[in-house]
N, C-alpha and C positions, 0 to 999 in steps of 0.2 A: 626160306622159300619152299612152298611146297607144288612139287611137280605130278605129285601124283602117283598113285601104283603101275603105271604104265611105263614111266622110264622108270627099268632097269636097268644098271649099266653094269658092265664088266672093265674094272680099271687094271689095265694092265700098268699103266702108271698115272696117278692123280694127285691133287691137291691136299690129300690129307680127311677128306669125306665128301659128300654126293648132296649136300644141301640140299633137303628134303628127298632126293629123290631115294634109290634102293643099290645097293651091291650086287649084284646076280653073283654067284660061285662061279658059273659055266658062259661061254659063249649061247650055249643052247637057250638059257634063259633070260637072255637079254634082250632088248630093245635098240641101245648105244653101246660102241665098244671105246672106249676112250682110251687111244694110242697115241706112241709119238711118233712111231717114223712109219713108212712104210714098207719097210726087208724084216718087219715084225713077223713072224706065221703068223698072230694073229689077224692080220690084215687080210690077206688071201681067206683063211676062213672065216671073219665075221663080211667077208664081201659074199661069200657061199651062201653061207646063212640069212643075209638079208638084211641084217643089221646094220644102224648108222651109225656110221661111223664116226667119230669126231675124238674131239683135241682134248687137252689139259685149259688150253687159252681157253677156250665154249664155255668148259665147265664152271670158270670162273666168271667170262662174262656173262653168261645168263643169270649168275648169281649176283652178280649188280644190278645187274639190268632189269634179277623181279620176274623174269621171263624167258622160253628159253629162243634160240637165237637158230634162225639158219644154218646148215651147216654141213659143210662139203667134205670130200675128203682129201685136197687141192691142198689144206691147210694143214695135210701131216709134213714132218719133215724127207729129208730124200731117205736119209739112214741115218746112224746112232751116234753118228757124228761129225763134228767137220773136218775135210781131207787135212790131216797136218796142223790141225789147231792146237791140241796137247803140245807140239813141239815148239810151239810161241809163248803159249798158257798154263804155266804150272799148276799153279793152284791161286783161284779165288776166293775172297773171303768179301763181305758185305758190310758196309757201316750205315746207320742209321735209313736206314730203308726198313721198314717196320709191316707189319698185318700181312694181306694177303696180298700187295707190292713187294714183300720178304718172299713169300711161298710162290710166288709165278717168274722171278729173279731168277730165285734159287735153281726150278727148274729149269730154267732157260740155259744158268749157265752148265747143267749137265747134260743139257741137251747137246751144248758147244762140245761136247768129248773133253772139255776140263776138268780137275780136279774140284771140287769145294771143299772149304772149313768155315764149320761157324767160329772158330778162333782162328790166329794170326799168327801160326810157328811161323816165326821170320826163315825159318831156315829153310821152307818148302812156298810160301807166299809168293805170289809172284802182282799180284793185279789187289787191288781194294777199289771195288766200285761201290759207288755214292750216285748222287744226284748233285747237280749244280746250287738246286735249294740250299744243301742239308749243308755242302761245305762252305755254306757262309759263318757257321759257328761249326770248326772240326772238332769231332767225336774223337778222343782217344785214341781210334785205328788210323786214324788219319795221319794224328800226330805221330804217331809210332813209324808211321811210312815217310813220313816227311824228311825223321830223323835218319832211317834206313833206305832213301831213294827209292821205292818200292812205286811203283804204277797206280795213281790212283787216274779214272776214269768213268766218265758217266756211263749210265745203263743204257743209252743210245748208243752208245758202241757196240755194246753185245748184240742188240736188234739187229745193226746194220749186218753183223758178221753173219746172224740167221737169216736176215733178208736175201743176202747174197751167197750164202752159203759156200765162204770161204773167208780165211784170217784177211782182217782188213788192219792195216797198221795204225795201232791209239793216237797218235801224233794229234790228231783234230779233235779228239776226244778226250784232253786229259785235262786235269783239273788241280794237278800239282806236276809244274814243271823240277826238272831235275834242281839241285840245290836251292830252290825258296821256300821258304816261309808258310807255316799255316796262315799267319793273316796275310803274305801275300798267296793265297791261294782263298784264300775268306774273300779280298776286292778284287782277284780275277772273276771267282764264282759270281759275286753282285753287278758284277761288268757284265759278263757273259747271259744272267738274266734280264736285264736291261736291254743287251743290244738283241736279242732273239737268239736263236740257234745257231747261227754263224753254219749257216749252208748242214746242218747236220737234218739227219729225218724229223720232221715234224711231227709234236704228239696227234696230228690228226692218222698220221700211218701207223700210229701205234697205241691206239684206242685202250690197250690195257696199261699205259706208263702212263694213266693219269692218278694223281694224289690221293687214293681214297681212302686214303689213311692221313693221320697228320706223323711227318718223321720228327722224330726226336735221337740224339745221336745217342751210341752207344758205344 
């Protein structure tokens, strides 16, 4: 997608690159400041400077979308993390969630003040989130949690916990109860798509948890 020589952006923290658009080095030479929370210093100065402000989520959605997108600065977080979330959430690790559904995951759940690994030391692991899709055929990580009781949970959890911006408890969100089975956790996941969300956030409140990728496990 090309945006043009006009957005420059300055990413204090992003996706991994600017999809057509440019990096600026300096606050000074920028157009957007792409932050995540707002107790950032960058926040007070690119609001001096004049600069718009926006998200990590923007940067990705206008790169779906082909276009870039409205954008306020309502949609930073409050700060760098949430109050006492670490002490719920060890460390996250990701299965079969794939492209740039991996890359806006990933920072969501550092956004939470959690740990992440792209592997699975059982010994620091605390959570494996998926998708209700993916674990109708569980990936490896799955299996490996299933055997070690480990938390597996949809990525609507995580949302709600940034919505609300406090640890919300996975109980409604989980996708492998404590001692069952990958295949029963395979016909709860095809249940659970079948019957709807079961009262959880709808992918309409969460415009970037749609499929744009096809998962395949890992």
């Amino acid at each position: 997608m090309a945006w043009g020589p006009a957005t420059r952006m300055a990413c204090c923290h992003c996706l991994g690159g600017t999809y057509g658009g440019s990096c600026a080095a300096s606050l000074q030479d920028c157009s957007h400041a792409v932050l995540r929370h707002k107790q950032q210093a960058a926040y007070t100065a690119a609001r001096e400077l004049g600069c718009i402000i926006a998200t990590a989520e923007w940067v990705l959605l206008s790169a779906v979308r082909q276009q870039l997108q409205p954008q306020e600065d309502d949609g930073l977080l409050p700060g760098p993390a949430i109050p006492g979330f670490a002490g719920h959430v060890r460390q996250v690790t990701l299965s079969a969630i794939t492209g740039m559904d991996r890359g806006i995951t990933r920072y969501k759940v550092e956004c939470s003040g959690a740990a992440y690994s792209a592997d699975m030391p059982l010994s620091t692991t605390s959570h494996v989130m998926t998708t209700s899709e993916a674990c109708r055929v569980p990936s490896k990580k799955i299996e490996t949690a299933a055997a070690h009781n480990l938390l597996v949970v949809s990525t609507e959890w995580l949302d709600r916990c940034l919505q609300e911006w406090q640890y919300i408890p996975e109980e409604q969100y989980r996708l492998l109860t404590a001692g069952s089975t990958t295949t029963a956790a395979a016909a709860a996941a095809a249940a659970a798509a079948a019957g709807g969300s079961g009262g959880r956030l709808s992918q309409q409140q969460h415009p970037l948890n749609s499929q744009m990728t096809q998962l395949t496990p890992q």
